[in-house]
C-alpha positions, 0 to 999 in steps of 0.5 A, spaced: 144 045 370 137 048 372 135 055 370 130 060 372 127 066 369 126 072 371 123 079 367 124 086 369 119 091 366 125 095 362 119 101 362 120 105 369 126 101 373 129 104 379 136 102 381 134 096 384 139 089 386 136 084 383 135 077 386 133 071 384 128 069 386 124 076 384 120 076 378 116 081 375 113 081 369 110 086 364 105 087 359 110 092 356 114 088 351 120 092 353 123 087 358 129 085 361 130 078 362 134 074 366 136 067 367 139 065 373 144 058 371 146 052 376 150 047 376 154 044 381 159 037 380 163 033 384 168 027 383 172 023 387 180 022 385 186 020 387 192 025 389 199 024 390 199 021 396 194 016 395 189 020 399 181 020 398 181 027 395 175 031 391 175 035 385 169 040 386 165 046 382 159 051 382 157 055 379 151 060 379 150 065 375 145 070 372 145 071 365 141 076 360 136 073 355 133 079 353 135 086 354 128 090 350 129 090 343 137 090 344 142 085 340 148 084 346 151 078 343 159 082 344 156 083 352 154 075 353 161 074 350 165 078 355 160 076 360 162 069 360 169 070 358 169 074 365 165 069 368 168 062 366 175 065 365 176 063 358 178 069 355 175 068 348 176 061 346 169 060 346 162 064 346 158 058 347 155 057 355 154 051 356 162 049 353 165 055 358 161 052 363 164 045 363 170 047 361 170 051 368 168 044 371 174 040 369 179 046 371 180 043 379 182 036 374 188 041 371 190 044 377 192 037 380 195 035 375 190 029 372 186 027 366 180 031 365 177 025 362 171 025 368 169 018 365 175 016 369 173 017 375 166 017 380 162 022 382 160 024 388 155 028 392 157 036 391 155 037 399 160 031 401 166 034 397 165 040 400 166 037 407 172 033 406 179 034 408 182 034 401 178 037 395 180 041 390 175 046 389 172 052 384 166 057 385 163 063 381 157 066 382 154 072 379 148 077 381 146 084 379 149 089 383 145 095 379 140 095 375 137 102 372 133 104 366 139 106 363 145 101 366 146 093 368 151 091 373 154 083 374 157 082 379 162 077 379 165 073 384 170 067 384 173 063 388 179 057 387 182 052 391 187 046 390 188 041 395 194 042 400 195 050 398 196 055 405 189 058 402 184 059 396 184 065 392 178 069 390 177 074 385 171 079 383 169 082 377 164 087 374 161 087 368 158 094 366 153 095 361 150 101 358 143 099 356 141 107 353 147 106 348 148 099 347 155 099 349 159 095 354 162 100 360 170 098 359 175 103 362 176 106 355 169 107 354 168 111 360 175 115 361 179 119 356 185 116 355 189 122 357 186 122 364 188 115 367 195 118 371 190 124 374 185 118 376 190 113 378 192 120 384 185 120 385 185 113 386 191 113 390 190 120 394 182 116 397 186 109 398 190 113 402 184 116 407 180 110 407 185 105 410 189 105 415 197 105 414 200 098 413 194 095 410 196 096 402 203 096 399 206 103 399 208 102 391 201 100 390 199 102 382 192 103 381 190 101 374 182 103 372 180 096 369 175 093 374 170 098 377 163 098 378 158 103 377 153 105 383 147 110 382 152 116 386 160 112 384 165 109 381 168 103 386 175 101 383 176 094 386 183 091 387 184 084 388 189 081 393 195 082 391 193 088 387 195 093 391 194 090 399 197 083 402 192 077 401 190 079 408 186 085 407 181 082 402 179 085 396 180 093 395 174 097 394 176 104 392 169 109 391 169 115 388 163 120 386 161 120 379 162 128 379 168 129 382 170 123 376 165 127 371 171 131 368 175 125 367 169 121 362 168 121 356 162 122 352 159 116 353 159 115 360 156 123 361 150 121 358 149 113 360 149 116 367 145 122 366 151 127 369 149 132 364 143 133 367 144 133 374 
């Protein structure tokens, strides 16, 4: 796995996106830290029909060490259950992320045991006419001195399948109150049918007629939050065919402002606006 680090003055930040390769340091103490983790495998296996076929992964992601003096353990947690899809079974990185790394082997159906089988260049896999592929990669959508957003995107695809299926998540984070953005922490609970409309009403003007299906529900747990919206991200087969891609519904903070609870007032300064 290769590592690279990246520091962030907390001290003056502007809503910036991150990327890998910028660093900046400060002599502040009061820092963000970033790591940017990398890893990518491929093994050659056999297939039911006897053809050469490749199991493949890759992973990239960007992951917090130091949030100033902050304790964000219950933050890493959620960050690699959402990352790695192993939904709390472990907390530990690097056993999330071999877990990830077999998952093409229990999609066909073999052993994960990888001592079984030859590995193989990562960029030959990826090239071939049979492979088994999974990749996630994740990035800072938005950084602020107040709120941190991982953007996460994953993609998989099992060998003869009509196509892959992508997915993409958001993890929000509020650094002034320590506490990770869920739709229950940033809407009152008897505000989600009112929302759920609003949602529905913007779909309906964003795109075209035809493009989603016209029973869609709108569940609120997957949204991002921007310097001036909410986007509310739907993934195929939510609310559209596979077709239409992933859905992205934005509405502004204000108009969702009487919706918000609290804590979502004053991590994203509506009060003051």
């Amino acid at each position: 796995m290769n590592k690279l680090k990246t520091i962030i003055p907390l001290a003056g930040i502007a809503a910036m996106a991150l990327t890998a390769e910028s660093c900046v340091s400060s002599g502040s103490g009061e820092n963000i830290e970033f790591t940017t983790r990398a890893d990518s495998v491929a093994y050659l296996v056999p297939d039911y029909f006897g053809d050469t076929c490749y199991v493949a992964s890759r992973y990239s992601v960007v992951w917090p060490e130091k949030i100033g003096k902050q304790d964000f353990d219950a933050m890493k947690d959620s960050l690699i259950s959402m990352t790695f899809k192993t939904y709390g079974n472990t907390s530990d990185f690097d056993v999330a992320a071999k877990q990830f790394q077999l998952r093409g082997f229990e999609s066909m159906g073999l052993d994960s045991t990888i001592a079984s089988y030859g590995k193989a260049p990562y960029a030959s896999a990826m090239t071939a006419h049979h492979i088994t592929s999974s990749d996630v990669e994740s990035t800072v959508s938005l950084l602020t001195p107040d709120v941190l957003v991982i953007d996460i995107f994953s993609y998989g695809y099992v060998d003869r399948s009509a196509h892959g299926m992508q997915t993409r998540r958001f993890l929000n984070y509020s650094i002034k109150e320590h506490t990770l953005l869920t739709a229950d922490k940033m809407f009152k609970p008897e505000s989600a049918d009112s929302i759920s409309t609003l949602v529905a009403a913007t779909a309906a003007k964003k795109y075209p007629e035809g493009t989603l299906f016209s029973d869609a529900k709108f569940p609120l747990t997957n949204f991002k939050i921007t310097e001036q919206e909410i986007v509310f991200i739907y993934q195929p087969y939510d609310v559209g065919p596979y077709a239409a891609g992933i859905i992205e519904i934005p509405i502004s903070q204000h108009t969702l402002q009487p919706y918000m609870t609290p804590t979502a007032i004053s991590t994203l300064g509506l009060e003051s606006r």
